[in-house]
C-alpha positions in Angstrom: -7.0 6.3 -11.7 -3.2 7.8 -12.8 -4.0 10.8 -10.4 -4.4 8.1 -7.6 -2.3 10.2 -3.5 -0.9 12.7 -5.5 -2.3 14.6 -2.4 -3.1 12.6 0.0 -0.3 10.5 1.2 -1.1 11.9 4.6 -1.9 10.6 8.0 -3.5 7.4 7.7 -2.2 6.5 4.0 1.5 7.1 5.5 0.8 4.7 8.7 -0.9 2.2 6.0 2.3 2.3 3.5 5.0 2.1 5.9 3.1 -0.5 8.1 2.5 -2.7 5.0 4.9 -1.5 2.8 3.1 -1.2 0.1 3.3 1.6 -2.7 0.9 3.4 -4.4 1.1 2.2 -8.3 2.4 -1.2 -7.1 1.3 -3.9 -4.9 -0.5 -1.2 -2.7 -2.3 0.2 -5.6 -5.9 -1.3 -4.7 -5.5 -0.1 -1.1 -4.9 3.2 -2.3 -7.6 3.0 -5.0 -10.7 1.8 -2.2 -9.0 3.0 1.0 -6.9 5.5 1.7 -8.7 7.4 -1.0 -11.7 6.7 -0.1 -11.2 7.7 3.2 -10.1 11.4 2.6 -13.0 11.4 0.7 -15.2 10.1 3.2 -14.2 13.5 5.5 -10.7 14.2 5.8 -9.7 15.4 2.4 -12.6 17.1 1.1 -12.0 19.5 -1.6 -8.1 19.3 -1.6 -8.5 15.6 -2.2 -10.0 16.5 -5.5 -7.9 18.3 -6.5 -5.8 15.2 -6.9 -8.3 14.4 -10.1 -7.8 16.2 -13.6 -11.3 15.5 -14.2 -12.1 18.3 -11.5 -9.0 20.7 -12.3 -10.3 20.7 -16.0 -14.0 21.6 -14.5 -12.4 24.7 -12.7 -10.4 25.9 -15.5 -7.6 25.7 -13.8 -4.7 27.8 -15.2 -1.1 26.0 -15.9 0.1 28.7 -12.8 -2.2 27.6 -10.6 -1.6 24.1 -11.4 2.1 25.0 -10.8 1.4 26.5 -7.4 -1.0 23.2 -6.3 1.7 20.8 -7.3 4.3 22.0 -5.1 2.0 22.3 -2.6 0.7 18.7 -2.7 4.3 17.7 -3.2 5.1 19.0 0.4 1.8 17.5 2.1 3.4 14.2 3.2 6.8 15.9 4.4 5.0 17.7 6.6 2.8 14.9 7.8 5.8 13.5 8.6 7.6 16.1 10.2 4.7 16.7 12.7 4.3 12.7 13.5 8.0 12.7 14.4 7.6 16.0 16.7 5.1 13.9 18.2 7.3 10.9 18.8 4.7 8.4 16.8 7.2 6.0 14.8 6.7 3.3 12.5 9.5 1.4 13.4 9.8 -2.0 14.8 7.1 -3.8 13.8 4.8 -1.5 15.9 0.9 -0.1 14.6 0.6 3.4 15.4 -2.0 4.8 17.1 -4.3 5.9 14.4 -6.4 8.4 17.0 -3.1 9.9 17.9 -2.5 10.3 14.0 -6.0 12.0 13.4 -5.1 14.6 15.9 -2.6 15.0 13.8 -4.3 14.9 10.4 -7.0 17.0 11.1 -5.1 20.6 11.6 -3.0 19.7 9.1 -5.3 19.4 6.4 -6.7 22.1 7.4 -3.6 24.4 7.0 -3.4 22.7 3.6 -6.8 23.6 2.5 -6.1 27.1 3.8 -3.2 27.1 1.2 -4.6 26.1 -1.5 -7.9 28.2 -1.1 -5.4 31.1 -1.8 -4.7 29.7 -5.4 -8.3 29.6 -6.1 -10.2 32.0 -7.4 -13.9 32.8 -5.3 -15.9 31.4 -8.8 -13.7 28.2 -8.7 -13.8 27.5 -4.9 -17.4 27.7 -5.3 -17.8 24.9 -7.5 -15.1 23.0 -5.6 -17.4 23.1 -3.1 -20.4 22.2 -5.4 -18.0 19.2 -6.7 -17.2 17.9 -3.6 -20.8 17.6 -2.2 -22.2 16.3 -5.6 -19.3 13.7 -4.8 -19.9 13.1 -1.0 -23.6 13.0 -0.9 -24.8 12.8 2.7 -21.8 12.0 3.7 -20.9 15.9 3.3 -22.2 16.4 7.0 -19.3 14.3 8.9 -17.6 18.2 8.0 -17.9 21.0 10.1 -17.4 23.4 7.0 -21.1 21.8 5.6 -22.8 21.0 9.4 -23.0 24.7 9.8 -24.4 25.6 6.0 -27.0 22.7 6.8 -27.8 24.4 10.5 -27.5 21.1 12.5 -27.9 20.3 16.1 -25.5 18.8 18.7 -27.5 15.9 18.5 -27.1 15.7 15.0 -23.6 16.3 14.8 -23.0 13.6 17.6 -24.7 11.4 15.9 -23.5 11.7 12.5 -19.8 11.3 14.6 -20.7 8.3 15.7 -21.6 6.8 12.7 -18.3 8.5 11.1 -16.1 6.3 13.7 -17.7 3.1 13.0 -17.3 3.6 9.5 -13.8 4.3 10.0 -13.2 1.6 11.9 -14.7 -0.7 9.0 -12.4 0.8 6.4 -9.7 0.2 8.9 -10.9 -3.8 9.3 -10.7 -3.6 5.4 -7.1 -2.7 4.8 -6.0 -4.6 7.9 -7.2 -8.1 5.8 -5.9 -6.8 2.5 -2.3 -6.5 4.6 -2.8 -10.1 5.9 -3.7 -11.3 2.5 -7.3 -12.4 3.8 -8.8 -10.7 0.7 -6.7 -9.2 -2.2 -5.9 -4.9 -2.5 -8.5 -5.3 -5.7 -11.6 -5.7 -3.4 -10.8 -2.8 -0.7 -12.2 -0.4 -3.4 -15.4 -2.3 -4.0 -16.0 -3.5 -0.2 -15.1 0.5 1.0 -17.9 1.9 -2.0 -20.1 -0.2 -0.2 -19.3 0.9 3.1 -19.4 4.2 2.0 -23.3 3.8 0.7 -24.6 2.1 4.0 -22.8 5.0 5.3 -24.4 7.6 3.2 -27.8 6.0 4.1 -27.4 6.2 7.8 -26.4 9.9 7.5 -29.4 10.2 5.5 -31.8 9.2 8.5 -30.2 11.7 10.6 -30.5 14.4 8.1 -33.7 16.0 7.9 -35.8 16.4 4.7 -34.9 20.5 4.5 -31.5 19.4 4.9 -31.0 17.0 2.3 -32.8 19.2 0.0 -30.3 22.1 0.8 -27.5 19.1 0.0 -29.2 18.8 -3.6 -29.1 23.0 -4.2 -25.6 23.0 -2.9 -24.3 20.6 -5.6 -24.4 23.0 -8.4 -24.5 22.0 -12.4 -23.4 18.5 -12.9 -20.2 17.0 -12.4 -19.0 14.6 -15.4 -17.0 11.9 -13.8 -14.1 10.5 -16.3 -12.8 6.5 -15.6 -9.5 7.3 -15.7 -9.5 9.7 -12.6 
């Protein structure tokens, strides 16, 4: 997985590595792989995440200027995490856990300012199949995301619901990576024990979801995705 937080060393992977101190590509690199990750996937990242993964710049067609333009702007995505945590006084200094609500408050606009950016680089044919990507990749899970609740028309009940489930999952992923920093389970298994979370979450969504809705998930995922290993 060489592309592994070339994005998204934001929010909660920035509060995970300075809290454990563990990098990316070293001792961290299985809590990066399962969790942090994982996490944007799960409804933070979204289509910027991917664009972490060659396997899905090769299926846009990505030019070598536009690749240009997306590096530099993934380059500056955990300066300005930090940046804004500082404004907000949230520190990781003295042995202190920040909290990570505070941070999500924090995240959220963020990425969204991100994705705004990089939308510009794309063209309208390639954001499409971002999109397509990204809910062939997410599954049910595509409905924790405003941008998808409204495509699949769902009610306040729906969306509370599919919230709720959202927080507990996060707060399982959380419980993951806190025992992988204690050493209770090694930074290999976070990846496996998160995939896992991740398809008990996926199911639950899936109960909430009506049968029109899921069927509009299937026509929104486009033409195949081909997955490579290495990504």
């Amino acid at each position: 997985m060489k592309n592994l937080l070339k994005i998204m060393v934001v929010a909660v992977a920035i509060a995970s590595l300075a809290i454990a101190s563990a990098q990316p590509g070293g001792g961290g690199r299985g809590q990066g792989r399962g969790g942090m990750m994982g996490m944007m996937r799960g409804g933070q990242g979204g289509g910027v995440a991917l664009l972490a993964r060659e396997d899905v710049k090769d299926d846009l067609g990505l030019t070598s200027e536009q690749n240009s333009q997306i590096k530099a702007i993934q380059d500056g995505v955990r300066d300005k995490m930090m940046a804004k945590m500082q404004e907000a006084g949230i520190s990781f200094g003295g042995g202190q856990r920040p909290d990570m609500a505070e941070i999500q408050k924090i995240m959220t606009p963020v990425m969204k300012e991100i994705e705004a950016e990089i939308e510009k680089v794309l063209k309208p044919e390639q954001k499409k199949r971002l999109d397509e990507i990204d809910v062939q990749l997410s599954g049910n899970r595509i409905a924790q995301r405003e941008k998808f609740q409204k495509e699949l028309a769902m009610t306040p009940d729906q969306i509370a619901k599919v919230k709720k489930l959202s927080e507990t999952a996060q707060q399982a992923n959380q419980a993951v990576m806190e025992k992988a920093r204690n050493q209770e389970i090694e930074w290999t298994e976070v990846r496996t024990i998160n995939e896992k979370n991740n398809k008990a979450l996926d199911a639950e969504i899936g109960k909430v979801l009506t049968q029109a809705q899921k069927d509009k998930i299937k026509e929104m995922s486009g033409k195949p995705f081909v997955a490579k290993d290495d990504n």
